[in-house]
C-alpha positions as CSV (number, residue, x, y, z in Angstrom):
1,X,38.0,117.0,88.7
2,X,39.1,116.0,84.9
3,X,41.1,118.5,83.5
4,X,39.4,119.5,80.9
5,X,35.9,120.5,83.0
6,X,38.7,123.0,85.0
7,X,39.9,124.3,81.8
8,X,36.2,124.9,80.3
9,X,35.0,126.6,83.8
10,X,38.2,128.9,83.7
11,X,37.2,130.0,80.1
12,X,33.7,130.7,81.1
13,X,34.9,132.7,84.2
14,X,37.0,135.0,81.6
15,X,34.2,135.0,79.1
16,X,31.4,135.9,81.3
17,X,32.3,139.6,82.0
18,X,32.9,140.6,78.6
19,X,28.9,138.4,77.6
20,X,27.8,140.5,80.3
21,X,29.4,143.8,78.4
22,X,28.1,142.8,75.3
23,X,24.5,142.0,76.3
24,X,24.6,145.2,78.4
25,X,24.8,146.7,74.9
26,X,22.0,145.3,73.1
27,X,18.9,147.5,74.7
28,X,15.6,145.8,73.4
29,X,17.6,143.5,70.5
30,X,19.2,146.8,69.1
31,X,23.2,146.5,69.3
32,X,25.1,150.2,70.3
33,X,28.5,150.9,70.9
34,X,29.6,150.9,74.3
35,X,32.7,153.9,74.6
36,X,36.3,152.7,76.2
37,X,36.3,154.3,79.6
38,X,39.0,157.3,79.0
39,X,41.8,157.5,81.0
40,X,41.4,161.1,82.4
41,X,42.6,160.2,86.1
42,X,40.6,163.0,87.3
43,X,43.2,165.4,87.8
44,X,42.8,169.3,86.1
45,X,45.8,170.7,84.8
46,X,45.6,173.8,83.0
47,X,47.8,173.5,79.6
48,X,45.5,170.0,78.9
49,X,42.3,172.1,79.1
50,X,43.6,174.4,77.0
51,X,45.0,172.1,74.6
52,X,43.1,171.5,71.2
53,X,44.6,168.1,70.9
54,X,42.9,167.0,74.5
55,X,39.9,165.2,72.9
56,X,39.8,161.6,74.4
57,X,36.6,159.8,73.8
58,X,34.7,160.5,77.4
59,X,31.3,158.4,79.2
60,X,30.0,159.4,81.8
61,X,31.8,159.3,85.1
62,X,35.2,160.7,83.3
63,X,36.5,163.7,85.1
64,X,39.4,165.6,84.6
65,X,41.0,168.3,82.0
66,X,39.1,166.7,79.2
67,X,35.8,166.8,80.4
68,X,36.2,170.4,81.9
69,X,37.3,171.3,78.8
70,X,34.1,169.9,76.7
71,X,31.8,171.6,79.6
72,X,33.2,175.6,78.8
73,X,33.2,174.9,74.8
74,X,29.8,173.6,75.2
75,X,28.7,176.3,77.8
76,X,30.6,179.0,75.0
77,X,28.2,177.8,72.2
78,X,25.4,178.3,74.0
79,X,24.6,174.5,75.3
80,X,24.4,175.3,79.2
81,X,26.2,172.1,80.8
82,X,24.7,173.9,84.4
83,X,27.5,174.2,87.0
84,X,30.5,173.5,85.2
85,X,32.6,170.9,87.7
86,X,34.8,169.0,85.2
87,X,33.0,165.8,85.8
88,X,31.2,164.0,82.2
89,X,27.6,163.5,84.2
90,X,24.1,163.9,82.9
91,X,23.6,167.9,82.1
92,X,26.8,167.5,79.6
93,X,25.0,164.4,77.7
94,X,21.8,166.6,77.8
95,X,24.1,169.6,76.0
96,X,25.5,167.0,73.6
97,X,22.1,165.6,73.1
98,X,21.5,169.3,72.0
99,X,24.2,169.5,69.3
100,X,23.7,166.5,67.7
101,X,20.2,167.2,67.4
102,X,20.6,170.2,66.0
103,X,23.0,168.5,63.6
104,X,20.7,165.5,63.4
105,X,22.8,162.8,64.6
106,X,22.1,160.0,65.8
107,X,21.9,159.8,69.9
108,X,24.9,158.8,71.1
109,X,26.4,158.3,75.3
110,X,29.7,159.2,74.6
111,X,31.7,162.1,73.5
112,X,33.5,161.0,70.3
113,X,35.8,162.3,67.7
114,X,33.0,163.7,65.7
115,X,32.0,166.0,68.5
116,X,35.3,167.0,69.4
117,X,35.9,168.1,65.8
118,X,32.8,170.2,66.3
119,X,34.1,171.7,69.6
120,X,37.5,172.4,69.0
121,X,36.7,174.4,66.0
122,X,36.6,177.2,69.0
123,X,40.4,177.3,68.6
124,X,40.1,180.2,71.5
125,X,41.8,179.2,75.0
126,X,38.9,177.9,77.2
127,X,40.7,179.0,80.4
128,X,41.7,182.9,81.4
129,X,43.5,185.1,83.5
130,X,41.0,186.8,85.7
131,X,42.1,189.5,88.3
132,X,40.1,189.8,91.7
133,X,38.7,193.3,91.9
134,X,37.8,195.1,95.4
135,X,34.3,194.4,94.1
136,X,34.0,190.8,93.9
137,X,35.7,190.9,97.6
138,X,33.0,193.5,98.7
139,X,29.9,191.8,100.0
140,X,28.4,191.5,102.5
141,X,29.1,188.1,102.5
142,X,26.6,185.7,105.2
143,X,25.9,182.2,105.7
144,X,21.9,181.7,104.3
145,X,20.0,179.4,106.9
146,X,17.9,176.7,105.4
147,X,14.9,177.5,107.7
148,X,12.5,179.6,105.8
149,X,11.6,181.6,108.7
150,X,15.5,182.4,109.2
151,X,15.7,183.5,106.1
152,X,12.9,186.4,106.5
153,X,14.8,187.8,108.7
154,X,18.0,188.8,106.8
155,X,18.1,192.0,104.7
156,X,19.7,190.1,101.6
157,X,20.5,186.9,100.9
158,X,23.5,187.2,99.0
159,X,26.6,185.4,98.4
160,X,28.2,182.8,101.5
161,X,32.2,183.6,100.6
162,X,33.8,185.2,97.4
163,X,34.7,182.4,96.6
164,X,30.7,181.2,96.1
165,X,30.5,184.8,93.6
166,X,33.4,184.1,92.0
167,X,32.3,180.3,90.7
168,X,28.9,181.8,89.9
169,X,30.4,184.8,87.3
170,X,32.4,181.8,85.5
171,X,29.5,179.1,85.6
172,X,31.6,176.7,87.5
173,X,31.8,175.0,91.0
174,X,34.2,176.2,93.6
175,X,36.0,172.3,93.5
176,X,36.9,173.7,89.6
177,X,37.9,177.0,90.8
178,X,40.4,175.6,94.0
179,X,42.1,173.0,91.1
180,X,43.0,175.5,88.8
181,X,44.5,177.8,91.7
182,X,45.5,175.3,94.5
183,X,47.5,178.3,96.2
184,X,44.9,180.7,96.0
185,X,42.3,182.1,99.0
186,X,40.5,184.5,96.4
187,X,40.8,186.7,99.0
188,X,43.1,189.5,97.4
189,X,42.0,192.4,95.5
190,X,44.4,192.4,92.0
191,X,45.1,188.9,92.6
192,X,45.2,187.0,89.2
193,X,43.4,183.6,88.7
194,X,42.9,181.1,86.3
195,X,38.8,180.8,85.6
196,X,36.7,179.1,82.7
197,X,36.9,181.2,79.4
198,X,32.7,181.1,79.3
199,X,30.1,182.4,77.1
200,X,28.9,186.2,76.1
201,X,26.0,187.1,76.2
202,X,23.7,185.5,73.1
203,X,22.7,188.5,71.3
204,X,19.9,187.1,69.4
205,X,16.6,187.5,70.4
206,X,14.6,184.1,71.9
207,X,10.5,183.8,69.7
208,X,9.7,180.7,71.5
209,X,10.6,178.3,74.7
210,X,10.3,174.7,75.0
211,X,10.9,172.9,78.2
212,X,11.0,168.8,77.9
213,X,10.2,167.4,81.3
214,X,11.3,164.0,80.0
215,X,14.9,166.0,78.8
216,X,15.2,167.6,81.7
217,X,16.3,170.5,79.2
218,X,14.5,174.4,78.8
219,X,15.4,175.2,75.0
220,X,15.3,178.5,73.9
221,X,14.0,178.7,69.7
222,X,14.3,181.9,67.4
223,X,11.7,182.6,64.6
224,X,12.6,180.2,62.4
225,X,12.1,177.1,65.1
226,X,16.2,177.5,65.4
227,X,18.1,176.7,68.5
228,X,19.5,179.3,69.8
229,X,20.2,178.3,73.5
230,X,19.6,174.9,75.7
231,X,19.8,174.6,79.5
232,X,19.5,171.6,82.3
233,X,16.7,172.3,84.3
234,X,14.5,170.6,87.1
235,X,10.8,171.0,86.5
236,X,8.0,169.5,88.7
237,X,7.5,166.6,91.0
238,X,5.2,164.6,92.1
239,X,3.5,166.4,94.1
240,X,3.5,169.3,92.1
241,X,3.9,168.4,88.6
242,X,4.9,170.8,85.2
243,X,1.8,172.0,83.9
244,X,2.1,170.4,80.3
245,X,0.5,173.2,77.8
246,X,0.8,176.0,76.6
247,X,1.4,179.1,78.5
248,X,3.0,183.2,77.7
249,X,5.4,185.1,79.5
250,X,3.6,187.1,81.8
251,X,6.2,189.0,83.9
252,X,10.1,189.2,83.8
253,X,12.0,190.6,86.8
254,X,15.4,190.5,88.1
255,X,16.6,190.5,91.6
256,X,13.2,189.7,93.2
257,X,12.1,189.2,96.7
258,X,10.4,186.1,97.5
259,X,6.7,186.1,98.8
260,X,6.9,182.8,100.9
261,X,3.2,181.1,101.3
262,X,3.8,177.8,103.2
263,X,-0.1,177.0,101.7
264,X,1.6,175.8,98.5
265,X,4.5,173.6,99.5
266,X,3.4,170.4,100.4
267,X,6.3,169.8,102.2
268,X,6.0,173.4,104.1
269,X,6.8,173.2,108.3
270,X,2.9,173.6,109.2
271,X,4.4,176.2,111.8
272,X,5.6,178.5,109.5
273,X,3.7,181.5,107.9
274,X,3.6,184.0,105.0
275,X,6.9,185.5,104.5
276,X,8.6,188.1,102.2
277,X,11.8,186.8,101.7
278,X,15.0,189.4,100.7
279,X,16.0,189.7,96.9
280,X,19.8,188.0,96.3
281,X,21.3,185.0,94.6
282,X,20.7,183.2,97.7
283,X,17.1,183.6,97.3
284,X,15.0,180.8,97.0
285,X,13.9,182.2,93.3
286,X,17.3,183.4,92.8
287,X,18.6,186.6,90.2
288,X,15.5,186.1,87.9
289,X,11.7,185.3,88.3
290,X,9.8,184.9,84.6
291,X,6.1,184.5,85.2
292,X,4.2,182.4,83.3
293,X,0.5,182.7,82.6
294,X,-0.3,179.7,84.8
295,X,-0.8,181.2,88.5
296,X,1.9,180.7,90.5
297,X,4.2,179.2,88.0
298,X,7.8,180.4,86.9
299,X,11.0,179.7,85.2
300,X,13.5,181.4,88.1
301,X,17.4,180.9,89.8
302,X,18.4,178.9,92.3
303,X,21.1,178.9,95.0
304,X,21.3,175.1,94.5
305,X,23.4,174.9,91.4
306,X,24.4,171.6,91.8
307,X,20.6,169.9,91.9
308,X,20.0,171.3,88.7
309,X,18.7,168.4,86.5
310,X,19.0,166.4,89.1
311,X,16.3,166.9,92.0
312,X,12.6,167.9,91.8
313,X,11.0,171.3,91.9
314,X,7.6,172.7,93.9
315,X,6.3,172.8,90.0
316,X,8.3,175.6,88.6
317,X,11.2,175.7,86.2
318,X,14.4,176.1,87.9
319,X,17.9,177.0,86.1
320,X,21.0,178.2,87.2
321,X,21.4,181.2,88.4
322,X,23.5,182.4,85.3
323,X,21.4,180.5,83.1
324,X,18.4,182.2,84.2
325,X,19.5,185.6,84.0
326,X,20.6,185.1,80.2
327,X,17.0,183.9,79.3
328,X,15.9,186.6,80.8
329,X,18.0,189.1,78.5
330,X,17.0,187.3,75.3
331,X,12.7,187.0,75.8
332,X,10.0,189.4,75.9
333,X,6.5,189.3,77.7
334,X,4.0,187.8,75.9
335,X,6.0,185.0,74.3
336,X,5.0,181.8,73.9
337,X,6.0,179.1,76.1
338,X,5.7,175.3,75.5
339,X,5.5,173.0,79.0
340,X,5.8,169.1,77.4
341,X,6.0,165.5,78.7
């Protein structure tokens, strides 16, 4: 082989990766900026959350203090990133999507220096000291079957472990909890642990709610068409797809029982019946149900933080558990509510 043909096929063996880079960034003849990969590493380590200077540019995959630290100052400013696990995935770029269209920027899939300046003006420490009380150690704590009919038969469906209560009070998973207090059990009352610094409750009052199936996002609008709150939610399926229109608030209640009808899941065990299923966070519906005007339709908790954003629902609008009962402090019956492609 001459040896300038070896030469030439060398070259185009270390050319051809970074083509493929740059083509990768040119979505229909429009060039973007692809971000670095940040170097996280993927390890949480407390004084880096809390540092203001801890602002590497982040895509998604990143994982690590960084990242865990963009999730609780977005959660804190009201853009719900869902369960809060210290991984960059798609319900953070939904919250960023949020606040850079509220600031009308441009769409971007990265976290850059721009919105780091924006969320480090918080200059408050996004971690705290929280101590276990007898409460939070109470219960009863049980393991929730998946089986429907199982679950009719418990009194409550509440929490599996502290632990499970615990991640659900600071918005966050119990992976993010065991990382920032490896020697902890969370089983001692007056035991002090390290938890995500999250959001109060948004005093202002919600006029309007939009939920974007094609966002995957429930936003929450005061009276002037302002954003006043954003959450990840899942919202219809195939089978049983969001009712685009528009629709009121019909009903909002906290800590409801579950009236199981097999008749409307598609998916329902055909030997299973009608079934009142116990109030809890456990419950299929969750802390909240908000009826909508459309029969059978709600916005309402889940147990299954994680699949928020991610998974399909039976129709209805499903949040986190958290997320839900804040919208439910912040609307009124009777308000209007936008379902859109």
């Amino acid at each position: 082989m001459p040896k300038h043909y070896f030469l030439r096929m060398c070259w185009g063996l270390l050319i051809l990766p970074c083509l493929m880079s740059y083509l990768a960034g040119q979505p229909n003849g429009k060039s973007r900026v692809v971000a670095p990969r940040a170097a996280t590493g993927g390890r949480i380590e407390a004084n880096a959350v809390n540092d203001v200077k801890t602002a590497p540019i982040l895509i998604e995959g990143n994982s690590g203090s960084a990242p865990l630290r963009a999730q609780i100052l977005l959660d804190r400013m009201g853009l719900s990133v869902g369960e809060i696990d210290g991984r960059i995935g798609k319900n953070t770029f939904r919250a960023i999507s949020g606040l850079r269209a509220a600031r009308d920027w441009a769409e971007s899939e990265m976290i850059d220096e721009p919105i780091w300046m924006v969320l480090n003006m918080d200059s408050t420490p996004v971690l705290t000291t929280y101590e276990i009380t007898a409460a939070d150690l109470k219960g009863p704590f049980v393991k929730v079957p998946k089986d429907m009919m199982a679950k009719a038969k418990l009194s409550r469906l509440g929490y599996a472990t502290p632990m499970e209560a615990l991640g659900e009070k600071f918005h966050c998973s119990s992976a993010v909890l065991r990382a920032l207090n490896p020697k902890s059990r969370f089983l001692r009352p007056r035991e002090q642990i390290t938890v995500p610094n999250v959001r109060s409750p948004i005093p202002t009052k919600a006029a309007r709610i939009v939920v974007s199936k094609a966002a995957s996002t429930l936003a929450v609008l005061d009276s002037n068409g302002k954003l006043i709150a954003q959450y990840p939610c899942t919202s219809g399926s195939e089978h049983d797809p969001l009712p685009i229109g528009e629709w009121t608030v019909s009903a909002i209640l906290k800590n409801p029982p579950f009236n199981y009808n097999p008749d409307l899941f598609w998916d329902a065990n055909p030997k299973q019946t009608k079934a009142r299923i116990a109030p809890g966070p456990n419950n299929p519906v969750g802390v909240v149900w908000i009826d909508l005007s459309k029969e059978h339709y709600g916005i309402h908790g889940t147990p299954e933080l994680a699949t928020i954003g991610y998974s399909e629902s039976h129709g209805c609008i499903r949040l986190t558990n958290w997320d839900a009962a804040e919208l439910a402090g912040i609307i009124t019956k009777g308000m209007p509510v936008l379902l859109k492609e």
